[in-house]
N, C-alpha and C positions, 0 to 999 in steps of 0.2 A: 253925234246923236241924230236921232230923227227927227227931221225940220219940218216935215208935215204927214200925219197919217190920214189915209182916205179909204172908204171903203169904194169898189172898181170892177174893173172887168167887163169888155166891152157888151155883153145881152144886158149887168146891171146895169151900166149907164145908161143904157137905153128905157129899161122900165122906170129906173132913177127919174128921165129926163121927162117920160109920159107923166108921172105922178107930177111932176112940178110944171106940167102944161093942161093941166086939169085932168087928167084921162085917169083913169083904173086899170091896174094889171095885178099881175098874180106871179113872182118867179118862183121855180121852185130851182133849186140849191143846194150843195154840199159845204159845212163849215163845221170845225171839231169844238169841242166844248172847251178849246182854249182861249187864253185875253184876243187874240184874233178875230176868234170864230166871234166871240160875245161882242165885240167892238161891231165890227161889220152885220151882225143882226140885228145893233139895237141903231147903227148907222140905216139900214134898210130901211126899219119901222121909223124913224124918224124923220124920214123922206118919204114917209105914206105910200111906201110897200107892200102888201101884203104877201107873204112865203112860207114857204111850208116849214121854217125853224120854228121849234118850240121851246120856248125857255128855259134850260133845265134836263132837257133831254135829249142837247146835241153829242154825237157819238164822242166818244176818244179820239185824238192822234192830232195832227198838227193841219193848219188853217192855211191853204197856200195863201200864198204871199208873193209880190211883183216890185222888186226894186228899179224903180227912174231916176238916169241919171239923165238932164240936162246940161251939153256943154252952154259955155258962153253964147256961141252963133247957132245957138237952140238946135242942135241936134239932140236927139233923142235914142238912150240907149237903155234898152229894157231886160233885167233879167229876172225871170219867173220861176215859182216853186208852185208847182197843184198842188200839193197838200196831200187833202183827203177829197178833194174837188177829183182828183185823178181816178176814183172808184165812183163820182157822180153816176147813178146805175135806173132802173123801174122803179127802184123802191122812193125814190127821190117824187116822183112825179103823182101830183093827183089829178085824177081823173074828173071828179067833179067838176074842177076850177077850168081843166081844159074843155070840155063841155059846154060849161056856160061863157066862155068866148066867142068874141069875135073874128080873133087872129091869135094863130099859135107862132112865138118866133123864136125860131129854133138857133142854137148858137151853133156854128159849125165847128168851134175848137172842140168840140165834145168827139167829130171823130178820131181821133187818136189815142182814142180807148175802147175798147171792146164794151166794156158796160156800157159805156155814153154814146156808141152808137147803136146800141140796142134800145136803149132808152130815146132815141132821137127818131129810130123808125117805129118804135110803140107810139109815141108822143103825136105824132104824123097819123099814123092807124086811127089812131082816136079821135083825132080833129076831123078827122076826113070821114068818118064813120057818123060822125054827130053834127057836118055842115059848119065846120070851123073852117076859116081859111088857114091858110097855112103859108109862113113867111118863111126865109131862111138867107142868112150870111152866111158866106164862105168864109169871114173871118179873116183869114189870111192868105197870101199866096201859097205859102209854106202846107198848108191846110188839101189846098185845093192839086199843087204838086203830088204830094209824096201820100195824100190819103184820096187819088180821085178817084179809085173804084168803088171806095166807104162813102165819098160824098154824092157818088150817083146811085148808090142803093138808097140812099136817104131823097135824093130829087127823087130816084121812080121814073115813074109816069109823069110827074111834071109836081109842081108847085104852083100858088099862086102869087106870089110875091117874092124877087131875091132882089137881096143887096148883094153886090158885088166891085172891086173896081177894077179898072181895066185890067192889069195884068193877070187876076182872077178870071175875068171872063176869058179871056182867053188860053188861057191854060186849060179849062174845064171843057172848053168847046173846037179845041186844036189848030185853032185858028192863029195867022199872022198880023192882025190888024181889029180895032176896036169894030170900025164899021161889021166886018166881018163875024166879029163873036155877036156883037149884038143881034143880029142876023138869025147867027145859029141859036143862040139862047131863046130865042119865039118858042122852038120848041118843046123847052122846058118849064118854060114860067109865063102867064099869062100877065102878068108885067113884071117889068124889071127896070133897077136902080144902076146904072152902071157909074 
């Protein structure tokens, strides 16, 4: 049976971890009107989330979901379903709320869809157009590998803030050594987290 359920996903822990350090954020998010999607909505709001779910009115189909297995000497082995997260698209994102920000932080697993990455350079257009800054994680290596033409449509011109770690940075910037991507990433991001 299931020994712990948790609502997750690395941009929610991140708004999750703001709201429980005082700050205000806003995600917006794909979840289906299943025990899933309702769990991890009313999980959000209860961690002083605000998002663009509405009660009642989240679509049909099924809620991805990320099963963790823990061995004994804590390695970690994780298998994931998007759900309906996988058509995360424009319609998902309000305007308003990016606006009235300080910082927009984009998740980078979202390029490995066509929608999520039109949605990640709409979302960037808007912040940049109304003096939001603009953050962004490459999320993963696997991300930054096999999607880096998608993830440098979305950098552009540059960003103001990445997370990334080492073997991300350099994959993104074709470099053999951390000194070296650091170096090259100046170019893109007027600071960065390596």
């Amino acid at each position: 049976g299931i020994t712990k359920k948790q609502g997750g996903g690395s941009a929610a822990n991140s708004i999750v971890a703001l709201s429980q350090l005082g700050g205000n954020g806003f995600y917006s998010c794909k979840v289906a009107s299943d025990d899933d999607g309702i769990f991890y909505s009313r999980d959000l709001n209860d961690n002083g989330v605000e998002t663009n779910l509405i009660a009642g009115q989240l679509p049909s189909g099924e809620t991805g979901k990320c099963l963790v297995m823990i061995s004994p000497d804590a390695e970690r082995t994780m298998n994931t379903f998007l759900g309906i997260t996988a058509d995360f698209s424009i319609d998902e994102l309000t305007t308003d709320k990016i606006k009235a920000s300080k910082y927009l932080f984009i998740e980078g697993y979202l390029v490995s869809s066509e929608t999520g990455l039109v949605a990640m350079k709409e979302a960037k257009r808007i912040a940049e157009e109304n003096g939001v800054k603009v953050s962004l994680t490459f999320s993963d290596p696997s991300m930054v590998k096999y999607f880096k033409a998608q993830m440098q449509e979305v950098v552009g011109s540059g960003i103001d803030l990445l997370f990334c770690n080492e073997e991300e940075a350099m994959l993104f910037t074709d470099t053999e050594n951390v000194e070296a991507a650091a170096e090259a990433i100046k170019q893109f991001a007027t600071e960065f987290v390596i």
